[in-house]
C-alpha positions in Angstrom: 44.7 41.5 -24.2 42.6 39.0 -26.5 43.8 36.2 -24.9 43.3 34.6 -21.6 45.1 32.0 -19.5 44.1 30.3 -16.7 44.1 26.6 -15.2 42.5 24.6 -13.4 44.0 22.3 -10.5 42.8 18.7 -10.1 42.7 17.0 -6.8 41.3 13.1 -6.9 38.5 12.9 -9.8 36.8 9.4 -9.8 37.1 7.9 -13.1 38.2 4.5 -14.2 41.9 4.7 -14.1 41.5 6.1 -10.9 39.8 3.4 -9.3 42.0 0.8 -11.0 45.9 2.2 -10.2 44.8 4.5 -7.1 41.6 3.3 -4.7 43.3 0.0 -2.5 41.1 -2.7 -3.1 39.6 -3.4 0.0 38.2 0.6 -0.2 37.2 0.3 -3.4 34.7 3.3 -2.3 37.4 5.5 -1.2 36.0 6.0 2.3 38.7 5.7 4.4 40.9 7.1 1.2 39.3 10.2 1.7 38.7 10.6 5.3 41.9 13.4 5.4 39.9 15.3 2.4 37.1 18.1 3.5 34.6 16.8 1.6 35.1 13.6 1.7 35.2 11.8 -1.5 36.9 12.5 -5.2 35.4 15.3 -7.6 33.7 14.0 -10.7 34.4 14.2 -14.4 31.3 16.2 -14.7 32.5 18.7 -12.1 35.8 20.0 -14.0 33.9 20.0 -16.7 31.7 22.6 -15.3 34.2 24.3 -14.4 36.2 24.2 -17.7 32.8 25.4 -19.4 32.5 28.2 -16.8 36.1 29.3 -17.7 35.7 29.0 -21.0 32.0 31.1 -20.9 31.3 35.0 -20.7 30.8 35.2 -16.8 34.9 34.9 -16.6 36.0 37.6 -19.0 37.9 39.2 -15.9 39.6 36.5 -14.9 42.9 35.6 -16.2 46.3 34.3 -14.7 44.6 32.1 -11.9 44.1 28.7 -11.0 41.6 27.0 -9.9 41.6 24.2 -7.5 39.4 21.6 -8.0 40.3 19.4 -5.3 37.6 18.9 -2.3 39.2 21.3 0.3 42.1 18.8 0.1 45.6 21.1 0.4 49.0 20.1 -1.0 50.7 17.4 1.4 47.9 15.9 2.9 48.0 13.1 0.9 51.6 12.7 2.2 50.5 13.4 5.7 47.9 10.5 5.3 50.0 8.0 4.4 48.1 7.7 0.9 49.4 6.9 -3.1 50.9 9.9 -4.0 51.3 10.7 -8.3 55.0 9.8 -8.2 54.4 6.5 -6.2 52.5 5.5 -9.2 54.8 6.8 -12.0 
């Protein structure tokens, strides 16, 4: 009952690596990269870390066993649908 567990899951988040391995070159802005996301673009770093500090703060003592997506709108397998990198392409 003390303890709580939840998670948070990332879609695209703009940081280095991420433009390095996953934006092609000639987008280096992601805009035709994201046209298949809702919101059109990546998250930022800043943005899960709201979101880890909202977790992690008083205003979520009721919630437990849930995840969070963090991920523009974008559902699983439209990356697929898209055509785009997916993780295991680039493992």
């Amino acid at each position: 009952p003390q303890v709580r567990v939840n998670a948070l899951a990332l879609g695209p988040t703009m940081t280095e690596n991420f433009k390095s391995f996953v934006l092609p070159k000639d987008d280096p802005d992601g805009k035709k990269y994201f046209r298949n996301v809702p919101l059109g673009r990546a998250g930022e770093p800043g943005e899960v870390g709201r979101a880890c500090v909202f977790l992690c703060s008083g205003a979520a003592d009721f919630i437990n066993g849930t995840t969070i997506e963090i991920d523009g709108g974008m559902l699983p397998g439209v990356l697929y649908e898209a055509g785009l990198k997916t993780i295991t392409d680039l493992l």
